[in-house]
C-alpha positions as CSV (number, residue, x, y, z in Angstrom):
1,X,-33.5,-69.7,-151.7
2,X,-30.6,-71.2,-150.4
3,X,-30.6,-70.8,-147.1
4,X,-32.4,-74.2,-146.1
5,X,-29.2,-75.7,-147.8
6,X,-27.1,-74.0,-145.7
7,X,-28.6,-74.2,-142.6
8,X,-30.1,-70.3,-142.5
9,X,-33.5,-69.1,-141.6
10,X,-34.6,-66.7,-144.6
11,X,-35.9,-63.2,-142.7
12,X,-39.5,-62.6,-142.7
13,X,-38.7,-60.1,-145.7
14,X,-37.4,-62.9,-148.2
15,X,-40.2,-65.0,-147.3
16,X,-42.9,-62.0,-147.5
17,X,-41.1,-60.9,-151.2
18,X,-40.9,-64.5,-152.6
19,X,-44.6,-65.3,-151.3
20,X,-46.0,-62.3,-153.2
21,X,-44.3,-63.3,-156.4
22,X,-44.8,-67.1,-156.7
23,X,-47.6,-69.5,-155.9
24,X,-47.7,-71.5,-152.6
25,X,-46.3,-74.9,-153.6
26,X,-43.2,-72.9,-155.8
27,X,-42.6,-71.3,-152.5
28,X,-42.7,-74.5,-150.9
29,X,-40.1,-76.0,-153.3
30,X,-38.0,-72.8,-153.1
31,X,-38.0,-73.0,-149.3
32,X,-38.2,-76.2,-148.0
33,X,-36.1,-78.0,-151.0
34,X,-33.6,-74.6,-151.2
35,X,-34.5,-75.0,-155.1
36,X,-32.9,-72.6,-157.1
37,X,-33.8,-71.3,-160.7
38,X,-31.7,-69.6,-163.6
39,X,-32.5,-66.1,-164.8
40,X,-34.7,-67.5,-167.5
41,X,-36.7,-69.8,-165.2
42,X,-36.6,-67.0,-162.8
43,X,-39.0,-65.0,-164.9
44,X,-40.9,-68.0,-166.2
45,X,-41.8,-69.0,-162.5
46,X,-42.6,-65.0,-161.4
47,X,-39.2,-64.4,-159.3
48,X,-38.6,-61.6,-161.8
49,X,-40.8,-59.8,-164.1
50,X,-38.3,-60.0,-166.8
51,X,-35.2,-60.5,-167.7
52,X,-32.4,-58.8,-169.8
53,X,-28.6,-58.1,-170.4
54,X,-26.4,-55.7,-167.8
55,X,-25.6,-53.3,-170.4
56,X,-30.0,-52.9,-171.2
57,X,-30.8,-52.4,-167.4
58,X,-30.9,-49.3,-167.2
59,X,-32.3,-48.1,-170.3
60,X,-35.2,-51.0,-169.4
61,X,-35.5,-49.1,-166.3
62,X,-35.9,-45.4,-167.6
63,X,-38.5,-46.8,-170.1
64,X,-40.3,-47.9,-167.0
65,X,-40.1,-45.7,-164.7
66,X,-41.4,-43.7,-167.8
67,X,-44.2,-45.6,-168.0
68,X,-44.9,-45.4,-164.1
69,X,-44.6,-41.5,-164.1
70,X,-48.2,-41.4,-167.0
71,X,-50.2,-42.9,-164.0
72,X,-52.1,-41.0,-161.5
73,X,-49.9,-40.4,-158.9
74,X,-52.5,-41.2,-156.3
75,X,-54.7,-44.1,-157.8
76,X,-50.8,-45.9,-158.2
77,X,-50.2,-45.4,-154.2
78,X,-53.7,-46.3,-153.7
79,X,-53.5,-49.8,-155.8
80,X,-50.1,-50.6,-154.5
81,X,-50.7,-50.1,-150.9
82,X,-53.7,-52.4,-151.2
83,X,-51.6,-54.7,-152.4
84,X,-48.6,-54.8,-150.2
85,X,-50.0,-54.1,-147.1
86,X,-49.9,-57.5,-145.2
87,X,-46.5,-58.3,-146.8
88,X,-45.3,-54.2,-145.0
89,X,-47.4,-55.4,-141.7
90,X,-45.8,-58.9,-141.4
91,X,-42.0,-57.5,-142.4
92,X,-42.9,-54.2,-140.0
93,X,-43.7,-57.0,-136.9
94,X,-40.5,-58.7,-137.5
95,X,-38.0,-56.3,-137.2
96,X,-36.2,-56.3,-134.1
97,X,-37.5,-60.1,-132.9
């Protein structure tokens, strides 16, 4: 995240998203020092949860959403709104402050 660089606040959003995907003193580094990774580091650090070539994206995609589409439709929801709710509270709280 560059915006501590350029003299930006990151939105609650950014900071909810990153501190879901990486652990507290890689968020610290990406925050407070605006340190930025390459695509491969990305994914080695947890930004991403891989990597791959423009042309592949979409293909990658349809194989996952593939994948997705075998699980039970309401044990998924269930799992993932357990696991995003505080990051949807906190985002939800911030909009229009």
């Amino acid at each position: 995240m560059n915006e501590t660089q350029i003299g930006l606040t990151p939105p609650v959003f950014a900071i909810e998203l990153t501190r879901m995907r990486i652990s507290k003193p890689k968020l610290r580094n990406v925050v407070f020092k605006a340190q930025m990774y390459d695509p491969e580091s990305a994914v080695r650090f947890g930004f991403l949860d891989e990597g791959g070539e423009p042309d592949q994206v979409m293909g990658r995609a349809t194989e996952f959403a593939t994948q997705l589409a075998q699980y039970p439709a309401d044990t998924y929801v269930k799992n993932k709104t357990a696991v995003l709710t505080d990051a949807a509270k906190s985002i939800r709280s911030s909009i229009g402050s």
